[in-house]
C-alpha positions, -999 to +999 in steps of 0.1 A: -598+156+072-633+155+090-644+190+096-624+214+068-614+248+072-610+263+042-588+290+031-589+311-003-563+331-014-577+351-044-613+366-045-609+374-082-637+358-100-629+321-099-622+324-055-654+342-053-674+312-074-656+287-052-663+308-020-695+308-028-703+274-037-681+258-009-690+277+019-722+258+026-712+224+018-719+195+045-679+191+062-667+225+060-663+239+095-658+272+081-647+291+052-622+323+046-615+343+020-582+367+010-571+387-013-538+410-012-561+442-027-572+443+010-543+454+019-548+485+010-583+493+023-591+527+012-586+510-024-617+509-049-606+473-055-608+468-018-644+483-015-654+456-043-644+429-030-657+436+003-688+442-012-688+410-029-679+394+003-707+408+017-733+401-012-723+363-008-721+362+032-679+347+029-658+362+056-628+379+044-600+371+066-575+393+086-545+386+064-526+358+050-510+348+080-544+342+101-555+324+067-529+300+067-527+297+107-565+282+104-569+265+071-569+228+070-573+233+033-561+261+012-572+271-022-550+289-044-569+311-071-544+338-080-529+353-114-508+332-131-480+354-124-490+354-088-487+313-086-449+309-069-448+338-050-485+331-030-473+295-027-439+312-007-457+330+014-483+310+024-454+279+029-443+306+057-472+301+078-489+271+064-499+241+090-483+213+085-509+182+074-530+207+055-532+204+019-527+234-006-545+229-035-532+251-064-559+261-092-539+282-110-529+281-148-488+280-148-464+258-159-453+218-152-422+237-140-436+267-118-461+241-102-434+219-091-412+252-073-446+259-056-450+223-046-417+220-035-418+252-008-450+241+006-440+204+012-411+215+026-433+234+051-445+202+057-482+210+045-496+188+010-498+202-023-517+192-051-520+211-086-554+212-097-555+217-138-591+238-145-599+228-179-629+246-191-638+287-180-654+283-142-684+298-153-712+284-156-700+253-139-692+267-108-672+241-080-681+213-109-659+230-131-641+198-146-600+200-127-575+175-133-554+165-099-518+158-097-495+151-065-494+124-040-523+136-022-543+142-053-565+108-053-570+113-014-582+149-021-603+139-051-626+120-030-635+145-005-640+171-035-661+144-051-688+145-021-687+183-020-701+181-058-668+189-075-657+171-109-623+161-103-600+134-119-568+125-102-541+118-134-509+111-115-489+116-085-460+136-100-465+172-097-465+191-137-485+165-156-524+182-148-509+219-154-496+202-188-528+189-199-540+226-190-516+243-206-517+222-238-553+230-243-549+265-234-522+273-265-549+254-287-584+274-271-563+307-264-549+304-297-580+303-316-594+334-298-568+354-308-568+338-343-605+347-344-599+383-334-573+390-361-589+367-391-623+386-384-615+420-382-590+418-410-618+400-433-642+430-419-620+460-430-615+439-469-658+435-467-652+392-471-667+379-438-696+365-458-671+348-478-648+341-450-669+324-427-690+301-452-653+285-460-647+278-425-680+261-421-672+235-448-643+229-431-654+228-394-696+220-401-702+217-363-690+252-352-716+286-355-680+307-366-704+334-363-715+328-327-680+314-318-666+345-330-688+366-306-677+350-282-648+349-283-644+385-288-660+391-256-644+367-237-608+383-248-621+414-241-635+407-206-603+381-196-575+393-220-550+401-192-557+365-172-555+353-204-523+368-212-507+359-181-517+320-184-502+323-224-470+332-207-473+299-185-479+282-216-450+297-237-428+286-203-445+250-206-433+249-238-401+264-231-396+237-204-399+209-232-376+222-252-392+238-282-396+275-291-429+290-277-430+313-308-470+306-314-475+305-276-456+339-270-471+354-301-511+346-287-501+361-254-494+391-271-525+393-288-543+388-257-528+412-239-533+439-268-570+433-266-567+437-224-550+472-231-575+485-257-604+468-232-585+487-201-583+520-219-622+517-225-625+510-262-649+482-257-668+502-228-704+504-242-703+469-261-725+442-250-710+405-238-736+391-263-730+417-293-721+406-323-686+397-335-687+427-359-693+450-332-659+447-316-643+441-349-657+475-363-643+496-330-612+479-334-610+490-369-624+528-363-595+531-340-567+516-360-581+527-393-562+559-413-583+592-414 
C-alpha cells in the first residue's frame, strides 16, 4: 500500500486516540471515522462524537458502506461484544486487497470467525492484541499482530510510529496473549475492589496493606489501589465485555472460566453502580478509600 486510506469503525475512546494520531501521518491519503451511534443523529451520543470529531478535525463518514467502499485499511475499535458482528458487516462491502486490522479484545476463537468472513470477502485480516490501556501511549500503544499479513502490516505501522510485534501467522495466538493478561490485570482490579473495601468496613487497611507490601515490595498498594478503583469505575462495562472474551478464551481451551466469569461480574457491578451515578462527584485521582467508603454507605445496613 502507498497512499492509505484509512477507515475507523468505532469512535469510542481508543478510535478517537488512533483517529487522532493517524490522521496526519506522512502516507495516509485520508482518514475516516464511524461509529453506529450516528445512526441515530438526534442522539446525545451522536452530538458527542460529532463534537469530538470536530474538536480533532477527523471526518466522520457517511455510513459503513462508504467506509468500507474507500478504505484501503480498516481499523476495527468496537466493544468486545461488537467484534464478529462489525467484521460481517464490513466483509459486506469491504474492497478486496485491503487489510482489516481488528484491535479489539475477544477471543482466539471469535477472532478467527471475523477473520474468516472478511478473507472470504477477499480483503486481509490481521488481529492486533492491545496489551497495555491506549492511554497515554496513544498509536504507540504496544499491539501484538497475528495473520498472514501481520509482518507486512507491521512495517508500515512501524514508520507511522506504532509499537507493533508480529507473533505468528495463525489467526488466535495475539488475542491469546491478550486475553491471558487481561484475566491476570482485570482480575486484580476487581480483587482490589472487593479486598479493599471489605478491609475498610472491618477498619484493617493499615494492617492489610503493610502485609501485601512485604509480599509484593515494588507495588504502592495504596496508589495501585486508586487506581484501580477509578479505572473500573470509568471502563467497568468495556471491561466487563473483554472478561466475557476471556472466560470464552478459556472456555475454548477447555477449562472452566469460573475466575474469568466471576471478574466479569465484578466489573460489570462496578459499571452499574458507576452508570446509576454513585461514583458521580469522585475524582479519577481520589483516593482508594473514597470509592470504597461510597460503596460501603450504599451497601451498608441503616
Amino acid at each position: 500500500m502507498e497512499t492509505i486510506h484509512i477507515g475507523i469503525l468505532g469512535y469510542g475512546e481508543v478510535g478517537r486516540i488512533f483517529a487522532a494520531g493517524l490522521q496526519s501521518v506522512s502516507g495516509v491519503g485520508a482518514l475516516t471515522a464511524w461509529d453506529r451511534k450516528l445512526t441515530d443523529p438526534a442522539s446525545a451520543d451522536a452530538d458527542v462524537l460529532r463534537a469530538a470529531a470536530g474538536h480533532a478535525g477527523v471526518t466522520l463518514g457517511d455510513g459503513i458502506v462508504a467506509l468500507c467502499d474507500q478504505a484501503t485499511l480498516i481499523i476495527s475499535a468496537v466493544t468486545a461484544s461488537s467484534t464478529l458482528e462489525v467484521a460481517q458487516q464490513a466483509a459486506l462491502y469491504i474492497r478486496p486487497g485491503s487489510v482489516f486490522l481488528d484491535l479489539n479484545s475477544a477471543s482466539p476463537g471469535t477472532k478467527q470467525q471475523a477473520a474468516a468472513v472478511i478473507e472470504a470477502a477477499g480483503a486481509h485480516y490481521v488481529e492486533a492484541g492491545v496489551m497495555t490501556s491506549v492511554p497515554p501511549y496513544g498509536i504507540a500503544v504496544p499491539m501484538l499482530l497475528g495473520g498472514a499479513q501481520a509482518e507486512a502490516l507491521a512495517q508500515t505501522l512501524r514508520g507511522w510510529g506504532m509499537n507493533v510485534q508480529p507473533v505468528a501467522q495463525r489467526i488466535g495466538v495475539a488475542s491469546a496473549v491478550k486475553m491471558c493478561r487481561s484475566i491476570m490485570i482485570k482480575g486484580l482490579e476487581a480483587l482490589v475492589v472487593e479486598s479493599y473495601a471489605t478491609a475498610r468496613h472491618y477498619g484493617v487497611e493499615q494492617l492489610v496493606l503493610p502485609t501485601l507490601a512485604e509480599t509484593f515490595p515494588q507495588i504502592d498498594w495504596s496508589a495501585q489501589g486508586a487506581y484501580f478503583f477509578s479505572r473500573v469505575v470509568q471502563h467497568g462495562k468495556r471491561r466487563a465485555e473483554e472478561m466475557r472474551e476471556a472466560a470464552r478464551t478459556v472456555r475454548e481451551a477447555g477449562v472452566a472460566p469460573l475466575m474469568a466469569s466471576a471478574i466479569a461480574d465484578k466489573q460489570d457491578w462496578m459499571a452499574t453502580l458507576a452508570a446509576q451515578g454513585l461514583f458521580a462527584d469522585i475524582s479519577p485521582k481520589a483516593p482508594w478509600q473514597d470509592y470504597a467508603d461510597r460503596l460501603l454507605a450504599q451497601f451498608s445496613p441503616d
